[in-house]
MIVEX-569676 format. One record per residue: residue number from 1; residue in three letters; x, z negated, y of N, C-alpha, C in turn. Coordinates in Angstrom, 3 decimals. Layout:
# MIVEX-569676
  resi  resn     neast       nup    nnorth    caeast      caup   canorth     ceast       cup    cnorth
   NUM   ALA         X         Z         Y         X         Z         Y         X         Z         Y
...
***
This chain:
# MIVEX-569676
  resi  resn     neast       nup    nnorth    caeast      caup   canorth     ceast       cup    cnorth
     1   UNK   153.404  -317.688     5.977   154.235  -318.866     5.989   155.214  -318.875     4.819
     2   UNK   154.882  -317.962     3.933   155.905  -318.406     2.732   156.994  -317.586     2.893
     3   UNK   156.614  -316.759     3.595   158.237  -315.646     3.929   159.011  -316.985     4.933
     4   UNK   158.667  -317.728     5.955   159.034  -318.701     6.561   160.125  -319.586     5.956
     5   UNK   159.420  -319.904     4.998   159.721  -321.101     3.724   161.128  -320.007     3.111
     6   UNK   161.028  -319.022     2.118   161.691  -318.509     1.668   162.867  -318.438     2.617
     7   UNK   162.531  -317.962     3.420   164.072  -317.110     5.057   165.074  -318.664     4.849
     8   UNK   164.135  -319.677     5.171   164.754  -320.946     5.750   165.027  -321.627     4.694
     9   UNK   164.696  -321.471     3.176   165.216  -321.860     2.087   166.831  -321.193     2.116
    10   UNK   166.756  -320.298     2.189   168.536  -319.459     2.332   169.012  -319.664     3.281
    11   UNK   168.276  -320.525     4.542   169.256  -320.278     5.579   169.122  -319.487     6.642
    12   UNK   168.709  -318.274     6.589   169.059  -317.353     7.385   168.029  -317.216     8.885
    13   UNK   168.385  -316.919     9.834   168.013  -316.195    10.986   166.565  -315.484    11.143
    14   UNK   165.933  -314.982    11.616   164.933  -314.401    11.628   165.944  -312.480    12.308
    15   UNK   166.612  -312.780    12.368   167.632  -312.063    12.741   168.627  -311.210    11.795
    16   UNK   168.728  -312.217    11.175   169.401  -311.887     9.155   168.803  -311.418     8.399
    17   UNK   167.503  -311.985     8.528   166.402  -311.465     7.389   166.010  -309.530     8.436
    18   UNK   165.556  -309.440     9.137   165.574  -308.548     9.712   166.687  -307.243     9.803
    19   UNK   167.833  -307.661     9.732   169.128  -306.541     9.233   168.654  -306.368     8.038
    20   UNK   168.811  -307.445     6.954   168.767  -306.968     5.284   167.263  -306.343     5.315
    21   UNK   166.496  -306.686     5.488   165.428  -306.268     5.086   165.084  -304.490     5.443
    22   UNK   165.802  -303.995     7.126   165.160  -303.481     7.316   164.148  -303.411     8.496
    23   UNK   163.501  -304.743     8.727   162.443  -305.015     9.654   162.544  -305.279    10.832
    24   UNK   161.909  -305.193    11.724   161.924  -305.378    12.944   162.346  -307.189    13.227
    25   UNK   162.759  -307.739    13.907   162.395  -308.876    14.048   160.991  -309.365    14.990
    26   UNK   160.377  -308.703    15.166   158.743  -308.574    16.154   158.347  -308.655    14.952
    27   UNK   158.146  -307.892    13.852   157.611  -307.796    12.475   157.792  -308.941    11.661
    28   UNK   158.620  -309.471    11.439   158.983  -310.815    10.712   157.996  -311.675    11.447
    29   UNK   158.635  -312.150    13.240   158.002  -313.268    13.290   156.370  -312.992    13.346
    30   UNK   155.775  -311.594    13.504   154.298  -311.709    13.242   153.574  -312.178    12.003
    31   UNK   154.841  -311.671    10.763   154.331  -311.756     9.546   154.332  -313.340     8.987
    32   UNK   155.538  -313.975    10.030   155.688  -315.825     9.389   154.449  -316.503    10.241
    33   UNK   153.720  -315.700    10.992   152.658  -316.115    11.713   151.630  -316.065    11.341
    34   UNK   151.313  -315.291    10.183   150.304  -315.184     9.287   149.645  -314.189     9.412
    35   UNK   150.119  -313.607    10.331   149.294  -312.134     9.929   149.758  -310.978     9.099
    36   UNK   149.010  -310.196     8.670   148.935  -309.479     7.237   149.947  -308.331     7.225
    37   UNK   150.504  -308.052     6.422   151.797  -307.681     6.554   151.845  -305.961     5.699
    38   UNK   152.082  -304.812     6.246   152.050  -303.846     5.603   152.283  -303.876     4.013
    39   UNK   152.270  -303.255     3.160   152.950  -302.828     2.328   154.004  -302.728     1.696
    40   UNK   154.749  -301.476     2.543   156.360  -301.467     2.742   156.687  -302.759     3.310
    41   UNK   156.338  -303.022     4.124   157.323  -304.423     4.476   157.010  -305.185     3.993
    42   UNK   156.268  -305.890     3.162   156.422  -306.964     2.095   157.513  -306.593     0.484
    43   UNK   157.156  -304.732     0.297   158.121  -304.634    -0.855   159.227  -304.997    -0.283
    44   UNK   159.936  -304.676     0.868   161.081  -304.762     1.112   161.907  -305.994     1.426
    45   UNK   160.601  -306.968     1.883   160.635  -308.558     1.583   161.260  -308.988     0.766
    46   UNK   160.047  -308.519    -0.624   160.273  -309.188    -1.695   161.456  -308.055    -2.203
    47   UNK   161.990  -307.423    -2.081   163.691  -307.234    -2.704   164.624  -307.924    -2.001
    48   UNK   164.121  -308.335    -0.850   165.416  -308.691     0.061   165.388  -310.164    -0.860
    49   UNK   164.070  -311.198    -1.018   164.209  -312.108    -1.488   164.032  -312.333    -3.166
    50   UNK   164.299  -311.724    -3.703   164.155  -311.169    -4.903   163.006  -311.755    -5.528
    51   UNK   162.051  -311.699    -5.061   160.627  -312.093    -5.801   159.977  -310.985    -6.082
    52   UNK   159.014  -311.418    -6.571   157.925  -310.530    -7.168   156.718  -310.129    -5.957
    53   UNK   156.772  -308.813    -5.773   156.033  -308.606    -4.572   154.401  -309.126    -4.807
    54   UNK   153.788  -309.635    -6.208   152.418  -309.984    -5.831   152.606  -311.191    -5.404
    55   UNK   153.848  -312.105    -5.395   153.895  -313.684    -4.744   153.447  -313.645    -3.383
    56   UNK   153.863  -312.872    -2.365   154.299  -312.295    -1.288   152.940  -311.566    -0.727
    57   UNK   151.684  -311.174    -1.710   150.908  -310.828    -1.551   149.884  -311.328    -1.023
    58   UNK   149.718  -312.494    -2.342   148.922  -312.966    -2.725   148.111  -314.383    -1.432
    59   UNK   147.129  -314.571    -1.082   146.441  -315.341    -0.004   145.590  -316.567    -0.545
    60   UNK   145.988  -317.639    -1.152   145.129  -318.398    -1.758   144.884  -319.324    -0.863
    61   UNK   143.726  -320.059    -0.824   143.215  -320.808     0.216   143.690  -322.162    -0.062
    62   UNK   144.429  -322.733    -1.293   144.904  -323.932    -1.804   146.143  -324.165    -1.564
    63   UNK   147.084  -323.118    -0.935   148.234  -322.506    -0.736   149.241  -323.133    -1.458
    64   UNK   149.001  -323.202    -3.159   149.606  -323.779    -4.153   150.053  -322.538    -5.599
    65   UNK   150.785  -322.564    -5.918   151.307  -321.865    -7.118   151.596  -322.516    -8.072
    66   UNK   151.495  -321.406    -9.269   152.188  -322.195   -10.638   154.321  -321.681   -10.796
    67   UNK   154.101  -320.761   -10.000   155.116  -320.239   -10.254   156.292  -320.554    -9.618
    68   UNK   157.363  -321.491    -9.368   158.314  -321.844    -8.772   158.096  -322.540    -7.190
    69   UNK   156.995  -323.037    -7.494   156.346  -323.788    -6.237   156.605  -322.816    -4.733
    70   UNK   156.389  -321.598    -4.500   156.586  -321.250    -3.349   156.153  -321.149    -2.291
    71   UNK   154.193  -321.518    -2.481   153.616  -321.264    -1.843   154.050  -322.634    -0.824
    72   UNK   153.412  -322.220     0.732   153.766  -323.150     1.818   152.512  -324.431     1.298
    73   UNK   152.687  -325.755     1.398   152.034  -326.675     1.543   151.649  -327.406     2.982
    74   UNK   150.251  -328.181     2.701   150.147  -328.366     3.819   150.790  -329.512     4.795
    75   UNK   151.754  -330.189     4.350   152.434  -330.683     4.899   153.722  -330.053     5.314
    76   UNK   154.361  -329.238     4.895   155.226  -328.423     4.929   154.592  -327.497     6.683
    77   UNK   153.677  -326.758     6.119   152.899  -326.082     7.410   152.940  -326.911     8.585
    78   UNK   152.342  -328.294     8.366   152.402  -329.372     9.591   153.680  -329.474    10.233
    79   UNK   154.694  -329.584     8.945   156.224  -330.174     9.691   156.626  -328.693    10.426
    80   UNK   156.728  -327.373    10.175   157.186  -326.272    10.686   156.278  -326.264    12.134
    81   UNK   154.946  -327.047    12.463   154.329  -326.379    13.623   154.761  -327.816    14.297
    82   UNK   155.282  -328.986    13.914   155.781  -329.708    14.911   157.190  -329.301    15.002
    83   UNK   157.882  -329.155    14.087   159.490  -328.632    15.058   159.353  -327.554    15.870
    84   UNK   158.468  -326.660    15.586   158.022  -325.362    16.748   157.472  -326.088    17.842
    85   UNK   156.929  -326.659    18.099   156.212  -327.276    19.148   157.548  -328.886    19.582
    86   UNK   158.304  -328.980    18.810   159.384  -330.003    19.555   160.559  -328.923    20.222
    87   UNK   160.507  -327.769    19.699   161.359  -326.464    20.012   161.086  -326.301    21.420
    88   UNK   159.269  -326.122    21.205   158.695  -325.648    22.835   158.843  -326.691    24.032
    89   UNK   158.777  -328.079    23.752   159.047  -328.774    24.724   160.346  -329.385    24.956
    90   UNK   161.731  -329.196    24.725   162.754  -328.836    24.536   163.097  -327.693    25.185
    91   UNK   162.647  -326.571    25.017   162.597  -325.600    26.006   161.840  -325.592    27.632
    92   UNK   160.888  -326.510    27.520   160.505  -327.002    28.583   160.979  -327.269    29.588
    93   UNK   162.022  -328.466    28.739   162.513  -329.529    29.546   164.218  -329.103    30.128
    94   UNK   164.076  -327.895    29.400   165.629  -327.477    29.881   165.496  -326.522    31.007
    95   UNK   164.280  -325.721    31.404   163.259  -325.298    32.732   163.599  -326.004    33.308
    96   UNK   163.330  -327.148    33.454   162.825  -327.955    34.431   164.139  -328.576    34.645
    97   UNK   165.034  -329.308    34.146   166.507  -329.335    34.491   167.196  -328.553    35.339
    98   UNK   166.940  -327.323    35.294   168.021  -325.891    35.644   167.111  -325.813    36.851
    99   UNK   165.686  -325.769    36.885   165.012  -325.246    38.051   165.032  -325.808    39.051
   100   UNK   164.494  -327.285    38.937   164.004  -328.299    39.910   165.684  -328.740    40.391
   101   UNK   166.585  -328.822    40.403   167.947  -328.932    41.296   168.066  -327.598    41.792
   102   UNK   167.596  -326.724    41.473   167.582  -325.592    42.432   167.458  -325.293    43.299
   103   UNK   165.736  -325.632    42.965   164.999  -325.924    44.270   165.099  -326.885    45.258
   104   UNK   165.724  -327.803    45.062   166.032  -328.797    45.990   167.672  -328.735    46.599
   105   UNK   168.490  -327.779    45.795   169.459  -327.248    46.683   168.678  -326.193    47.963
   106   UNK   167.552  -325.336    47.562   167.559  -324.539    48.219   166.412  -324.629    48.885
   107   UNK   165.742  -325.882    48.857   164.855  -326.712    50.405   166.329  -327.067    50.981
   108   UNK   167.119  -328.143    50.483   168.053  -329.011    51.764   168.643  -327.736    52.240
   109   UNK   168.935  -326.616    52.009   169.524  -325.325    52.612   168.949  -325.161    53.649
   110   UNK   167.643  -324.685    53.278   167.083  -323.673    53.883   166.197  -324.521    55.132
   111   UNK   165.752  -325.922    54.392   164.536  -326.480    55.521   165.009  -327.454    55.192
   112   UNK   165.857  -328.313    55.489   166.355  -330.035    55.185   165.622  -330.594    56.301
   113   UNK   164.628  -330.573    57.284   163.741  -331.113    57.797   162.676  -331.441    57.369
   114   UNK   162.144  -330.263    56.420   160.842  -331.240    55.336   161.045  -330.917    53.754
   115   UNK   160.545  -331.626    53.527   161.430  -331.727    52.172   160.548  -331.417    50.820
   116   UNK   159.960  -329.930    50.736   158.824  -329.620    50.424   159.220  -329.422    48.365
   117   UNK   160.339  -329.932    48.441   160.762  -329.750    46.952   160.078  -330.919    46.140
   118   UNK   159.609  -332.084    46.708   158.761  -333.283    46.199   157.475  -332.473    45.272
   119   UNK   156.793  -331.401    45.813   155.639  -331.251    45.297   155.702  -330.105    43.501
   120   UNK   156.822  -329.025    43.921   157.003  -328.749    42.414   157.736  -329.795    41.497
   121   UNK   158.341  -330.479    41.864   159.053  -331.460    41.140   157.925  -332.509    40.172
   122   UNK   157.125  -333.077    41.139   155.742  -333.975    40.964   154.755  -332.839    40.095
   123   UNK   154.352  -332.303    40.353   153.571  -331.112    39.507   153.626  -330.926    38.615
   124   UNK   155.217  -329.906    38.410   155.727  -329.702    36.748   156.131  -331.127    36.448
   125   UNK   156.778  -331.904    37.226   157.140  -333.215    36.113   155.788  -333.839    35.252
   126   UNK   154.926  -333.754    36.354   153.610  -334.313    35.433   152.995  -333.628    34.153
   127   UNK   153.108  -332.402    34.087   152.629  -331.427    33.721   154.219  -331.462    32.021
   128   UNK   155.435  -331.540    32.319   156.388  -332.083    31.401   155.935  -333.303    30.756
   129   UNK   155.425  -334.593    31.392   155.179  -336.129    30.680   154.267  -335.599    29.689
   130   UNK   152.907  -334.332    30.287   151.454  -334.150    29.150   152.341  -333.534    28.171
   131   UNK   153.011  -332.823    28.032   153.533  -331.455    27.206   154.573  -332.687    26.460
   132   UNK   155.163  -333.585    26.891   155.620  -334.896    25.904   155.034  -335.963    25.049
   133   UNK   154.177  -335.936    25.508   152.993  -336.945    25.529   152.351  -336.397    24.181
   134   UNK   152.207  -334.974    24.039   151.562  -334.367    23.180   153.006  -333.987    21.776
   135   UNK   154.034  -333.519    22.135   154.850  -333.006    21.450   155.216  -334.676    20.429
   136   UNK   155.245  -335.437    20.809   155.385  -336.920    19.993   154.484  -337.624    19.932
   137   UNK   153.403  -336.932    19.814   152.281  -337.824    19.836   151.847  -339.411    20.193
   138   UNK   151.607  -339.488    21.576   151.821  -340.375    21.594   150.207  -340.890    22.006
   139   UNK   149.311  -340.348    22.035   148.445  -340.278    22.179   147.537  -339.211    21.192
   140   UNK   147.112  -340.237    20.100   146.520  -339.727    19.117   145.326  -339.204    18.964
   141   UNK   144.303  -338.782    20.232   143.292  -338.577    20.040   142.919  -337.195    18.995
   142   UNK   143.814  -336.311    18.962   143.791  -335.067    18.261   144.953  -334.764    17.353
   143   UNK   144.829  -335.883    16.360   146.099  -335.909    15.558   146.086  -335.493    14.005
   144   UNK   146.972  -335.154    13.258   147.160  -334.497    12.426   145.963  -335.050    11.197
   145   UNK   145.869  -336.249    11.061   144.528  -337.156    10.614   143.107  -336.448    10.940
   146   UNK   143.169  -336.697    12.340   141.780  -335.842    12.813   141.911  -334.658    11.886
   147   UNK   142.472  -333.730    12.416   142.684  -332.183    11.783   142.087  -331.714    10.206
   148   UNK   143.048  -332.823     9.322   142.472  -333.061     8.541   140.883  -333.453     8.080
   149   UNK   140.545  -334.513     8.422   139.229  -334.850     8.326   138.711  -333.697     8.843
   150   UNK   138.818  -332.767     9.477   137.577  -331.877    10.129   137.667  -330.480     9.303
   151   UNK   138.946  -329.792     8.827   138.926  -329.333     7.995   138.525  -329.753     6.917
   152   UNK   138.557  -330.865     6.143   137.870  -331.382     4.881   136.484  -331.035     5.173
   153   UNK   136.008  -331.714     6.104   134.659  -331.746     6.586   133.874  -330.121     6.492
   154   UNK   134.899  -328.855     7.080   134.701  -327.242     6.821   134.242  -326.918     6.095
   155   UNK   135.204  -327.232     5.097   135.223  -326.768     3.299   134.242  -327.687     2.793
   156   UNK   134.423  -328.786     3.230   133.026  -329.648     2.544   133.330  -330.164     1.148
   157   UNK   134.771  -330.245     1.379   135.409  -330.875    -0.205   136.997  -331.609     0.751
   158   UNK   137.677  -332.354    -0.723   138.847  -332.919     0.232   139.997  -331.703    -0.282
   159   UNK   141.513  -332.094     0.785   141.966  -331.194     0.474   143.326  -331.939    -0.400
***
């Protein structure tokens, strides 16, 4: 997450960082995903972002530093996995725009006697309200609160 933080502190692309660096962009977004990141491609990280490659290394479970505050926090973490997840249903909903007039150009085409475009429409639309429902929480049963408390509860200390 802190290569995340860093990329989007400058600005740049996952695309940008990937030319300068060197890296794949498959490689980046695995590595802003948290998984463990070669060697070489963290030195080349940390020149691209001119840090110190043990920042870049380093895995603390408090995900706090003394050193120029870089590490990701956990609110920070929260806000990046709800704009990813307002990203995903946003992308959803632009599916379902483009598709569902499609399909109902191409029932009244093809069979304008029954009108069988009602049932994907009803389906995914329902299936769009949950995937909204959840993306703005509007229904808190599994909410960032919970999360908390149950991780506290893990560790068996607060966080």
């Amino acid at each position: 997450m802190i290569v995340k933080k860093l990329r989007l502190k400058r600005g740049w692309s996952q695309e940008q960082l990937s030319q300068l660096s060197g890296l794949s962009v498959r490689t980046i977004q695995r590595i802003e995903r948290g998984q463990t990141a070669g060697l070489e491609s963290l030195k080349s990280l940390a020149a691209v972002f001119e840090v110190e490659l043990n920042i870049l290394q380093q895995e603390t479970s408090e995900m706090t530093t003394s050193s120029d505050n870089l590490a990701v926090t956990l609110e920070e973490k929260r806000a990046m996995e709800y704009v990813q997840g307002l990203k995903d249903f946003y992308g959803h909903l632009a599916a379902y725009i483009i598709v569902i007039p499609a399909l109902i150009a191409l029932n009244l085409f093809l069979t304008p006697q029954y009108q069988w475009f009602w049932f994907p429409m009803l389906g995914w639309g329902v299936g769009l309200a949950i995937h909204a429902a959840t993306t703005f929480q509007i229904f808190s049963l599994f909410d960032a609160e919970w999360e908390k408390k149950q991780i506290e509860k893990r560790l068996g200390r607060r966080l």
